[in-house]
MDTraj code that builds the backbone (N, CA, C; nanometers):
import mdtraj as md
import numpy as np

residues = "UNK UNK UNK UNK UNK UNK UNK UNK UNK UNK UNK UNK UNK UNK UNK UNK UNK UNK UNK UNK UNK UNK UNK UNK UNK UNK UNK UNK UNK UNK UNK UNK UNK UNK UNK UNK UNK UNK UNK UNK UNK UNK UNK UNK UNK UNK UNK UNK UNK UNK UNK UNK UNK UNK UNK UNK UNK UNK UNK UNK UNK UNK UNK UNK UNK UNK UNK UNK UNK UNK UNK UNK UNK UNK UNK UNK UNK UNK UNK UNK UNK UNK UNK UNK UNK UNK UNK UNK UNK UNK UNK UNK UNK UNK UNK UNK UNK UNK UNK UNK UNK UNK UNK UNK UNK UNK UNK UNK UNK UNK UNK UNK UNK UNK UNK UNK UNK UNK UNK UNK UNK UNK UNK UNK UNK UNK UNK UNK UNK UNK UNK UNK UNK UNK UNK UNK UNK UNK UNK UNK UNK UNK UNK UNK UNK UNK UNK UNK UNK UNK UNK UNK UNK UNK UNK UNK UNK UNK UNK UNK UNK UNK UNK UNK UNK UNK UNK UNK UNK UNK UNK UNK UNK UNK UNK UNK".split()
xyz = np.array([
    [0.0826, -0.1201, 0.0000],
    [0.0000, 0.0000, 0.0000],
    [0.0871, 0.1266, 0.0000],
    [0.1998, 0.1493, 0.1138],
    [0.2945, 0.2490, 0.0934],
    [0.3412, 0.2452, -0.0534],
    [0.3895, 0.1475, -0.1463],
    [0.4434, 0.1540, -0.2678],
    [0.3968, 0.2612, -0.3251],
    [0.2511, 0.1976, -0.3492],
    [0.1169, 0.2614, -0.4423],
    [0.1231, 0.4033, -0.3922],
    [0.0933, 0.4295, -0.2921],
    [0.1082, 0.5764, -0.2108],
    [0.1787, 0.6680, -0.3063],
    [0.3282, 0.6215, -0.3000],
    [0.4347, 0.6701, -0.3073],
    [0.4968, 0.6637, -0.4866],
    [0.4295, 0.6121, -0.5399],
    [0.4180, 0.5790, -0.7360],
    [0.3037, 0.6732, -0.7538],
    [0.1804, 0.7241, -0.6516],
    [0.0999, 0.8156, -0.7010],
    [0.1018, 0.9639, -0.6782],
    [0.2333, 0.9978, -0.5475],
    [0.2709, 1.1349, -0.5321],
    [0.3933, 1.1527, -0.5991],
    [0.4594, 1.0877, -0.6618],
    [0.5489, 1.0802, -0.7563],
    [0.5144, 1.1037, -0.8701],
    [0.4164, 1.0448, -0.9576],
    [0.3318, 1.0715, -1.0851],
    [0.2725, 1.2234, -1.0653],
    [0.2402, 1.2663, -0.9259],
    [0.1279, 1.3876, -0.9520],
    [0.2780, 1.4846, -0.9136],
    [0.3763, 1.5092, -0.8491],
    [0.4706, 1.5421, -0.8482],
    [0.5780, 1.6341, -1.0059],
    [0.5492, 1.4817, -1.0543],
    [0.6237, 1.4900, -1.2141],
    [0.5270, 1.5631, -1.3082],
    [0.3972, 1.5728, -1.3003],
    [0.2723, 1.6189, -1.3151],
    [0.3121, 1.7758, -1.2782],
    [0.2577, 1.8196, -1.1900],
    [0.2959, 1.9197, -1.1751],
    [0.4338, 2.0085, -1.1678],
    [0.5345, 1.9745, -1.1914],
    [0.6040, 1.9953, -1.2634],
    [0.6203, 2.0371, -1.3961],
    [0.5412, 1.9529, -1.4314],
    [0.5282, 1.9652, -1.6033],
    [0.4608, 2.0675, -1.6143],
    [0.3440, 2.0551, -1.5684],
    [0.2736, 2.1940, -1.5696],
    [0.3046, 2.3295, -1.5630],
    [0.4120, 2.3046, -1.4794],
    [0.4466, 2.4605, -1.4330],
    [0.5739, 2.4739, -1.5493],
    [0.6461, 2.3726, -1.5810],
    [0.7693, 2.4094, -1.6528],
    [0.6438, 2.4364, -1.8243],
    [0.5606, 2.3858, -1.8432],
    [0.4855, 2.4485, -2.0094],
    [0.4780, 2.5933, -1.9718],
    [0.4038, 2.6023, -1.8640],
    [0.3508, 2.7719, -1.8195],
    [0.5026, 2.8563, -1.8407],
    [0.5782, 2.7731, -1.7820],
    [0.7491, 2.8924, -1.8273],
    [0.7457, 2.9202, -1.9752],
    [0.7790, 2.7937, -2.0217],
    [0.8531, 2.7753, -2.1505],
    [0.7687, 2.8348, -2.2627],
    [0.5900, 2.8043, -2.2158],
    [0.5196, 2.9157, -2.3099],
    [0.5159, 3.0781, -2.3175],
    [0.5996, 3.1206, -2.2654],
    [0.6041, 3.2380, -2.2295],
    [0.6953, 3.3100, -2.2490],
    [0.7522, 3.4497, -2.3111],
    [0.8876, 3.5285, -2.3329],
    [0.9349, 3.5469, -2.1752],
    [1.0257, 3.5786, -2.1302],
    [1.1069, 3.5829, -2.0326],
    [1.1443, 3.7816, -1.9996],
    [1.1193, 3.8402, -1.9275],
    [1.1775, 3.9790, -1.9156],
    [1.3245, 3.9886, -1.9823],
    [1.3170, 4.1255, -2.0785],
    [1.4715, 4.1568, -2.1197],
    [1.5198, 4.2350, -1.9901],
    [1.6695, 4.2487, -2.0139],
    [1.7010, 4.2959, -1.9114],
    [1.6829, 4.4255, -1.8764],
    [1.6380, 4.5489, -1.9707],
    [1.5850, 4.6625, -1.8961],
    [1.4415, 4.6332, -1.8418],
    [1.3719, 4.5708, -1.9181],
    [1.1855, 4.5202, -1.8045],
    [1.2766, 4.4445, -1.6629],
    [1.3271, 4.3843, -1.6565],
    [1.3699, 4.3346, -1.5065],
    [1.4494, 4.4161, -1.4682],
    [1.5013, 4.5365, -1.4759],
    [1.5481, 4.6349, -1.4262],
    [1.4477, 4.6909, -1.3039],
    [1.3727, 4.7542, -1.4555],
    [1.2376, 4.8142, -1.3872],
    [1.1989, 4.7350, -1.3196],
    [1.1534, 4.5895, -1.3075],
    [1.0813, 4.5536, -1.2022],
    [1.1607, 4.5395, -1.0791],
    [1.2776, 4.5007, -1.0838],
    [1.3625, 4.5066, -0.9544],
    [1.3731, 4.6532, -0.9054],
    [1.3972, 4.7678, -0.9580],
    [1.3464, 4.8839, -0.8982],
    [1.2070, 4.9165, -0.8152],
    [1.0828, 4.8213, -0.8734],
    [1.0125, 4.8545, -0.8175],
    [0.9635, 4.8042, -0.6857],
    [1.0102, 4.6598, -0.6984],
    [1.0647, 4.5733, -0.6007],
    [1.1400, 4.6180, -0.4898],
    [1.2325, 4.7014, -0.4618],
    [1.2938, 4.7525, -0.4372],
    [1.2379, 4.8721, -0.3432],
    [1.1621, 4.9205, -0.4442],
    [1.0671, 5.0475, -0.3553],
    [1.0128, 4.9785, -0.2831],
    [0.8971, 4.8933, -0.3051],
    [0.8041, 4.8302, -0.2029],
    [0.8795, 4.7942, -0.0592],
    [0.9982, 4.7168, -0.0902],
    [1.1122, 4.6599, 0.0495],
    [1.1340, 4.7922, 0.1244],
    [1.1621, 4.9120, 0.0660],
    [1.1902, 4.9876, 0.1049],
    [1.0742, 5.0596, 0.2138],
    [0.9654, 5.0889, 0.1607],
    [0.8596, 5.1286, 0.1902],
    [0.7693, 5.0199, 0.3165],
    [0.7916, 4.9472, 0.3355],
    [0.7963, 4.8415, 0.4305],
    [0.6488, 4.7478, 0.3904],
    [0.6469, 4.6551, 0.2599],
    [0.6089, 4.5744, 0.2413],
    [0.7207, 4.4563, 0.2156],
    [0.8077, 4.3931, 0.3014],
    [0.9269, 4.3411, 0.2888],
    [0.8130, 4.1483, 0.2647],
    [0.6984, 4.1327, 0.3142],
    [0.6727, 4.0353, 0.2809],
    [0.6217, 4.0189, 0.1182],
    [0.5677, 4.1184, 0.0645],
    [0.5209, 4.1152, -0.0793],
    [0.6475, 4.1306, -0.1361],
    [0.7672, 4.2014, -0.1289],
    [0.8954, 4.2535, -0.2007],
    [0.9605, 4.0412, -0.1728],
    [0.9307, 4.0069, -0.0801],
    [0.9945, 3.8885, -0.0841],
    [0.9227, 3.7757, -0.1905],
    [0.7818, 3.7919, -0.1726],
    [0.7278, 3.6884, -0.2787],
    [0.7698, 3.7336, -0.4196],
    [0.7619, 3.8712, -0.4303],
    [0.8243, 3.9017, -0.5946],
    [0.9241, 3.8320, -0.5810],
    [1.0693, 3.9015, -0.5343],
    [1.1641, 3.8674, -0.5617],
    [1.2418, 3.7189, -0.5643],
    [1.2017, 3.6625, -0.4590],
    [1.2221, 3.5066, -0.4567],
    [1.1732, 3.3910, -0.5320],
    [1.0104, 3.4407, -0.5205],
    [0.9337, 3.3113, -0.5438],
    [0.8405, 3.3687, -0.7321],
    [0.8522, 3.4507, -0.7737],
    [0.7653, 3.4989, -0.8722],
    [0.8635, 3.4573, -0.9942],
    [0.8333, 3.4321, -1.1278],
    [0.8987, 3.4232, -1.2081],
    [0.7989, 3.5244, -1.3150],
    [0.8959, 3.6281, -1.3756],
    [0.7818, 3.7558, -1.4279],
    [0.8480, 3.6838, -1.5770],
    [0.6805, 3.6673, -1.6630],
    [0.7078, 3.6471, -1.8048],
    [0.6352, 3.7903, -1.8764],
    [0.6701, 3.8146, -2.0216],
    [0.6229, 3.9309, -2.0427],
    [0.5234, 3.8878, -2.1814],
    [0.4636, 3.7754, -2.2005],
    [0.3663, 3.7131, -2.3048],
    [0.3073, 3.5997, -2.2042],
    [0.1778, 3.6031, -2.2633],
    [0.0647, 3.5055, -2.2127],
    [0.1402, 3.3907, -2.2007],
    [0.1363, 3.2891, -2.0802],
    [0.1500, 3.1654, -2.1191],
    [0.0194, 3.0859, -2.1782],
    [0.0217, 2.9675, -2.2286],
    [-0.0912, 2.9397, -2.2543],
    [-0.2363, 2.9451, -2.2235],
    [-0.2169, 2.9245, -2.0746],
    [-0.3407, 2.8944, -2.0138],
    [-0.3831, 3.0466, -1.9808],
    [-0.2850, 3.1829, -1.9646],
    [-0.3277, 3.3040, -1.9688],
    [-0.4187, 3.3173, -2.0755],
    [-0.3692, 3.2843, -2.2434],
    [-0.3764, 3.2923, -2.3470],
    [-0.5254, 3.2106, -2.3887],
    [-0.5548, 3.1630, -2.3023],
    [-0.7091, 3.0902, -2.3160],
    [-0.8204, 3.1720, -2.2498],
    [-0.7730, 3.2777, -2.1697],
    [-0.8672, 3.3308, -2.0444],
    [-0.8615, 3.4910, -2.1291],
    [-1.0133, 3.5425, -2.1522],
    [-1.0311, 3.6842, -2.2416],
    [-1.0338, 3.6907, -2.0969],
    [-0.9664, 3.8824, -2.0790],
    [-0.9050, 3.9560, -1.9811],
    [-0.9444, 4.0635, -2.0406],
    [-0.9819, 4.2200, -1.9061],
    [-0.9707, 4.2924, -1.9969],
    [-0.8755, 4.3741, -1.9921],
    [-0.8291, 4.5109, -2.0131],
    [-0.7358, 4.5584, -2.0304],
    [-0.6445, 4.5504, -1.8698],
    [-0.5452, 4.4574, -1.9119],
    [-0.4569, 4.4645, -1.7534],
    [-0.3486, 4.5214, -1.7893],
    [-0.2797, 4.5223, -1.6612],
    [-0.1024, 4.5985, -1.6756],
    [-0.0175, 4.4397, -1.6475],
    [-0.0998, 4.3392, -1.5506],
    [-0.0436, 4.1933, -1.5271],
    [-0.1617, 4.1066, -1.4806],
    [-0.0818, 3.9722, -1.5077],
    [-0.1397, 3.8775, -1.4352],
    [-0.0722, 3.7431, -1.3360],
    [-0.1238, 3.7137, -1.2746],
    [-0.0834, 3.6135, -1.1945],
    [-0.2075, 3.4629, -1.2152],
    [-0.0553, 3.3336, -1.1768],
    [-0.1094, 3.2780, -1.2279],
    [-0.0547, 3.1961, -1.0627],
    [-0.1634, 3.1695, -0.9748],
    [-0.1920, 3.1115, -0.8670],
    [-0.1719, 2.9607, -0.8774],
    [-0.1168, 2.8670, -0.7833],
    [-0.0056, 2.8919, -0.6834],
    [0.1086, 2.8726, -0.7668],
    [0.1170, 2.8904, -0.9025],
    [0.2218, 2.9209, -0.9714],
    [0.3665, 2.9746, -0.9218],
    [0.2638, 3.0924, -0.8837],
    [0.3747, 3.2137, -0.8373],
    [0.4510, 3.2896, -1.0256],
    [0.3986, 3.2517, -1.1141],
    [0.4030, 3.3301, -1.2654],
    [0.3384, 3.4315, -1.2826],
    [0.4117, 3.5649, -1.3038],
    [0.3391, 3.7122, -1.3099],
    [0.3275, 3.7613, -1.4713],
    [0.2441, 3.7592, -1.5192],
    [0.2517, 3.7983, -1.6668],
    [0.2666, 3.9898, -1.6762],
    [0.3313, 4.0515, -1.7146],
    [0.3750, 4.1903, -1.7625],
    [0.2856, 4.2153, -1.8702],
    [0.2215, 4.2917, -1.9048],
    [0.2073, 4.3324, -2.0214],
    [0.2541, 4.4472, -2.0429],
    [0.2582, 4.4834, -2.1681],
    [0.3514, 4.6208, -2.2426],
    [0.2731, 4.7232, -2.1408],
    [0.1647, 4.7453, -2.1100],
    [0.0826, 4.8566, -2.0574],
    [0.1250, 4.9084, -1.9202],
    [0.2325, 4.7910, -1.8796],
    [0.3195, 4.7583, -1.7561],
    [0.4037, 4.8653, -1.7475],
    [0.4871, 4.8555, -1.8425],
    [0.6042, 4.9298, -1.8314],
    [0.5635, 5.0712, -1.9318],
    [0.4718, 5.1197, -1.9950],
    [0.4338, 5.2209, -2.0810],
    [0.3497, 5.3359, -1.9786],
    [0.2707, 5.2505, -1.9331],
    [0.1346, 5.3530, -1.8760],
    [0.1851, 5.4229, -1.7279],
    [0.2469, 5.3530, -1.6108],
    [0.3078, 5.4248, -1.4892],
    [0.3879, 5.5247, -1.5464],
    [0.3713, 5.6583, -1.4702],
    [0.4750, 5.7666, -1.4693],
    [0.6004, 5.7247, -1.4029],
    [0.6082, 5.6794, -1.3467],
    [0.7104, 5.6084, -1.2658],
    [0.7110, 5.4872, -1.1425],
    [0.8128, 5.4223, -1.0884],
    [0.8758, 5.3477, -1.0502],
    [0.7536, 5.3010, -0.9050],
    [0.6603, 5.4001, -0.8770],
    [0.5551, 5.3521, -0.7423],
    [0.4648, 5.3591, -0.7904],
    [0.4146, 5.3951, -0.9559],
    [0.2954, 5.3076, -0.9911],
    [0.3259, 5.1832, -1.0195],
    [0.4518, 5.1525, -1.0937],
    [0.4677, 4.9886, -1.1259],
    [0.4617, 4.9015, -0.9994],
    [0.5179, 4.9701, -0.8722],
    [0.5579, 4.9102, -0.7355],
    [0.4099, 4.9186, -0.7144],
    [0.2847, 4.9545, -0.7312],
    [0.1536, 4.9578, -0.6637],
    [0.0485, 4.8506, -0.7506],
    [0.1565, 4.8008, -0.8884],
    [0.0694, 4.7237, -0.9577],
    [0.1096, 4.6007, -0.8730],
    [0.2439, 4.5811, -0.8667],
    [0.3158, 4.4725, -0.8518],
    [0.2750, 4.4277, -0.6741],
    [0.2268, 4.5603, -0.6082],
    [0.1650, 4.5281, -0.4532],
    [0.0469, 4.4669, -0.5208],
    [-0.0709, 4.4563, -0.6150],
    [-0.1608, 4.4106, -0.6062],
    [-0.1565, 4.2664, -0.6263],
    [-0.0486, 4.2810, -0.7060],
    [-0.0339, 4.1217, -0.7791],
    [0.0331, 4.0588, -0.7024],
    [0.1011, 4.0806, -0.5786],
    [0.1512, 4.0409, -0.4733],
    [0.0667, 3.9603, -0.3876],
    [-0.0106, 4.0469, -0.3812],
    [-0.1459, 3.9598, -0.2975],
    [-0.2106, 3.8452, -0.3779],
    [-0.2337, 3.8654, -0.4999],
    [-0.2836, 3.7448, -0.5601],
    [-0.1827, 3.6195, -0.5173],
    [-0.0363, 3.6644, -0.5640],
    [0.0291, 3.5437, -0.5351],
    [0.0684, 3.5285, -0.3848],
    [-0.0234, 3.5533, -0.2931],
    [-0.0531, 3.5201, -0.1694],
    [-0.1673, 3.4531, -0.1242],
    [-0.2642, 3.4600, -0.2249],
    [-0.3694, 3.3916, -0.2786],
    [-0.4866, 3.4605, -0.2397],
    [-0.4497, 3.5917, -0.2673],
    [-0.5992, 3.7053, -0.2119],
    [-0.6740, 3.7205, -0.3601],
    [-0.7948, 3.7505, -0.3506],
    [-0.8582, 3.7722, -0.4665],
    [-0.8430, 3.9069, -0.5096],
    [-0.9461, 3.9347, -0.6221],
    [-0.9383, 4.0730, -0.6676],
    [-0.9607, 4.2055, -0.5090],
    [-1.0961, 4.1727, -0.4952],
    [-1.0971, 4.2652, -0.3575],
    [-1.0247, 4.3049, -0.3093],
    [-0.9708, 4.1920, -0.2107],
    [-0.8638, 4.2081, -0.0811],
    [-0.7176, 4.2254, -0.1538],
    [-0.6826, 4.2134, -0.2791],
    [-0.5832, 4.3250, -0.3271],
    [-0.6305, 4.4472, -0.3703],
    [-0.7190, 4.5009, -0.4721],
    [-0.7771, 4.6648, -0.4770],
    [-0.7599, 4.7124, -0.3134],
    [-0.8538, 4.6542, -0.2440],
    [-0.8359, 4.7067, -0.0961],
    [-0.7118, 4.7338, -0.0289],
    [-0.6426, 4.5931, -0.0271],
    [-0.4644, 4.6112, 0.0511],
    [-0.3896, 4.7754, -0.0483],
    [-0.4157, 4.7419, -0.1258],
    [-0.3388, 4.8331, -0.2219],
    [-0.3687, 4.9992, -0.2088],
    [-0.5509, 4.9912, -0.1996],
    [-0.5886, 5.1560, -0.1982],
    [-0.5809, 5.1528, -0.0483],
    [-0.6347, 5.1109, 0.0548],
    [-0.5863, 5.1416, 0.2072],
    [-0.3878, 5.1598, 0.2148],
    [-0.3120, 5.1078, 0.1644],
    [-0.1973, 5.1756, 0.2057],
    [-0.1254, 5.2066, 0.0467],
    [-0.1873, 5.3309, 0.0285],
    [-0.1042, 5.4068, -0.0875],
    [-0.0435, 5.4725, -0.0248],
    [-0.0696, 5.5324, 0.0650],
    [-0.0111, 5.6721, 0.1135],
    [0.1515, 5.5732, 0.1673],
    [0.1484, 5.4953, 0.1998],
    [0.2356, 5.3993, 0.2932],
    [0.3633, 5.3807, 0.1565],
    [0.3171, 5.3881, 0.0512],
    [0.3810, 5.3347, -0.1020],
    [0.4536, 5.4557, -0.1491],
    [0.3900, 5.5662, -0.1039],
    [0.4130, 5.6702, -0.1137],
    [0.3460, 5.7415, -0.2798],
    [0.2199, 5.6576, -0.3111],
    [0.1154, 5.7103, -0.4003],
    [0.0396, 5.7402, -0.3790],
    [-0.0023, 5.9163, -0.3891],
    [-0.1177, 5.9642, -0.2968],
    [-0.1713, 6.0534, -0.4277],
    [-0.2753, 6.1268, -0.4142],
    [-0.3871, 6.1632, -0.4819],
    [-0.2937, 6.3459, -0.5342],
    [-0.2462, 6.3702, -0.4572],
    [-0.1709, 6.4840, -0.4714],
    [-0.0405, 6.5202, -0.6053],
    [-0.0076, 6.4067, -0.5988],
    [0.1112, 6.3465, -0.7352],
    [0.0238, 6.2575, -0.8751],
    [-0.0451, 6.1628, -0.8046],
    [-0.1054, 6.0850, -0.8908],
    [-0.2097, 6.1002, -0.9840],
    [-0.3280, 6.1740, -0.9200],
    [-0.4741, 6.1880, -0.9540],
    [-0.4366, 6.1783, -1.1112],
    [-0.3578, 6.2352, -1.1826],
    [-0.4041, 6.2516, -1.3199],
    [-0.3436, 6.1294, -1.4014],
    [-0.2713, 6.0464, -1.3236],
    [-0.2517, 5.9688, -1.4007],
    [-0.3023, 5.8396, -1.4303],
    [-0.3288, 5.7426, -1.5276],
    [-0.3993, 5.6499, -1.5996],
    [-0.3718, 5.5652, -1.4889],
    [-0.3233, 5.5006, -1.4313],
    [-0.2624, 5.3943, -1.3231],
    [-0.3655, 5.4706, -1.1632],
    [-0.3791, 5.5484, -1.1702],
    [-0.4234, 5.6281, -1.0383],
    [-0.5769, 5.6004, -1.0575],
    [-0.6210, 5.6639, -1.1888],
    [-0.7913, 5.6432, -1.2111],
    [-0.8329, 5.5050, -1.2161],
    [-0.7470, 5.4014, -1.2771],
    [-0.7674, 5.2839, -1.3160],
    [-0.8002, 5.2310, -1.1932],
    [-0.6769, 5.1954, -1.0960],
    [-0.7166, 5.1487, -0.9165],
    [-0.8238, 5.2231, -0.8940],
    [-0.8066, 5.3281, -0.9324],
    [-0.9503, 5.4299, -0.8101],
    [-1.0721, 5.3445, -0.8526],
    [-1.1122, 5.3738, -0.9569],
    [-1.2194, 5.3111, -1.0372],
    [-1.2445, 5.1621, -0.9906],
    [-1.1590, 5.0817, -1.0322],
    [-1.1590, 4.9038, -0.9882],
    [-1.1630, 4.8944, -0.8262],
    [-1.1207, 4.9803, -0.7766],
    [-1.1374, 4.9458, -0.6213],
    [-1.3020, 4.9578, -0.5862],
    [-1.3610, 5.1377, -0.5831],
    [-1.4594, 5.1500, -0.6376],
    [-1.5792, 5.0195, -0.6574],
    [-1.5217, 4.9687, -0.7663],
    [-1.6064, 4.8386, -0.7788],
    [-1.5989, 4.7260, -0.7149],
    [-1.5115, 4.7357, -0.6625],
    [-1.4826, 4.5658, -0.5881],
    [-1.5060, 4.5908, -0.4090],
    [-1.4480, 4.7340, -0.3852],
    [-1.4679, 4.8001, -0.2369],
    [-1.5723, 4.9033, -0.2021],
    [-1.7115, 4.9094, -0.2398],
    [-1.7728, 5.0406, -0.2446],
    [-1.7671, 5.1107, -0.1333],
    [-1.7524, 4.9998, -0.0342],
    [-1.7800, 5.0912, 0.1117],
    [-1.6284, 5.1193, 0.1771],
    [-1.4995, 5.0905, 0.0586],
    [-1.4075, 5.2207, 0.1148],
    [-1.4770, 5.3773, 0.0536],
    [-1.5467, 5.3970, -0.0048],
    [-1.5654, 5.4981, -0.0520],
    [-1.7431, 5.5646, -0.0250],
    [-1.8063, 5.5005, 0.0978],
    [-1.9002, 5.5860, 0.1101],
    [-1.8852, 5.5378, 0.2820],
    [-1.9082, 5.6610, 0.2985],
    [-1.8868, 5.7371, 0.4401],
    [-1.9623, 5.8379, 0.5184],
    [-2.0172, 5.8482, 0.6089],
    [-2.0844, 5.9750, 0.6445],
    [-2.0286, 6.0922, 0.6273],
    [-1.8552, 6.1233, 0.7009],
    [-1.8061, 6.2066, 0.7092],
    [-1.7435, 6.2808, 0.5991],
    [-1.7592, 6.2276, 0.4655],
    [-1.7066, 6.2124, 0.3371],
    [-1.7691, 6.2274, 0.2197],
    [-1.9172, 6.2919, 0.1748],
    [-2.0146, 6.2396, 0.0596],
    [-1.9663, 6.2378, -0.0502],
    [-1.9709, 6.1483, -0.0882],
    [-1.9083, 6.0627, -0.2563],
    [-1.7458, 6.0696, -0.2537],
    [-1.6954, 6.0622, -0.1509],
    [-1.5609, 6.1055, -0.1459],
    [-1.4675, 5.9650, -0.1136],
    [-1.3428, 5.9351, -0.0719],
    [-1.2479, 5.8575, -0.0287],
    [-1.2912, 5.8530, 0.1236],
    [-1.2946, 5.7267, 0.2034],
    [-1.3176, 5.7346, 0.3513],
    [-1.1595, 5.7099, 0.3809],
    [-1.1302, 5.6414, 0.3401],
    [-0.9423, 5.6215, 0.3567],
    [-0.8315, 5.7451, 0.3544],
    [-0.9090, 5.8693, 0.3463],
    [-0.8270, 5.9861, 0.3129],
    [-0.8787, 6.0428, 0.4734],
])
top = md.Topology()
chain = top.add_chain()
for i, resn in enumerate(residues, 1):
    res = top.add_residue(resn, chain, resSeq=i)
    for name in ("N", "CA", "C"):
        top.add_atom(name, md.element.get_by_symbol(name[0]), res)
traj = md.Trajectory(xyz[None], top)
């Protein structure tokens, strides 16, 4: 009976393996200025004291910058990334490195997608993410006009309504 045991966590073993090595191999790999940028942004976050999300990037994430397959099966709509759970595979898209003004919007995408590969859903990342911007050092004062700023505002918005309605606040941010 141990044999059998041990020939069937071995098979699902080699199994998953496989799985995860197609999800690589289907996929382009960061050039070395995109992994620049992302280790910069990486970097900020450690700095800024998310040292447990700066650790799942940096250790455990492998960032590809094209769909792997099974991304490539799933219509999405316009993202900057994706994560592919318990993978720990972060997909980049061009909109990644184009659309942030700089180095703590990419660090505020990469906090959201942090949480996924912690295994939080959409919510409880929009939420982790818009409750400590100010902490990221992305606040409404620098940001508001930019595409990365409206985009979270908006998606949080939808996924968090009641960070954003408040007595003390009408139609406003309660987190401010």
């Amino acid at each position: 009976m141990i044999k059998r045991v041990l020939v069937v966590l071995a098979a699902s073993m080699i199994a998953l393996v496989g799985f995860y090595l197609s999800l690589i191999g289907s996929a382009k790999s960061a050039t070395y200025e995109e992994s620049k940028a992302v280790k910069e942004s990486i970097a900020l976050l450690d700095a800024r004291g998310f040292s447990s999300e700066a650790w799942y990037l940096r250790y455990l994430t492998s960032f590809r910058t094209t769909d792997n397959w099974l991304n490539a099966s799933v219509q999405k709509e316009n993202a900057y990334a994706a994560t592919n759970f318990p993978f720990e595979i972060m997909t980049l898209y061009p909109d990644f490195f184009v659309a942030p003004v700089d180095a703590t919007e990419r660090a505020a995408i990469l906090l959201h997608e942090a949480k996924h590969l912690q295994g939080k859903d959409e919510k409880a990342a929009y939420e982790f993410v818009w409750k400590n911007r100010k902490q990221l050092g992305w606040t409404s004062d620098k940001y508001r006009r930019s595409e990365i700023w409206n985009t979270v505002r908006q998606r949080t918005k939808e996924y968090s309504p009641n960070l954003f309605l408040c007595n003390f606040n009408d139609f406003g941010d309660c987190t401010e």
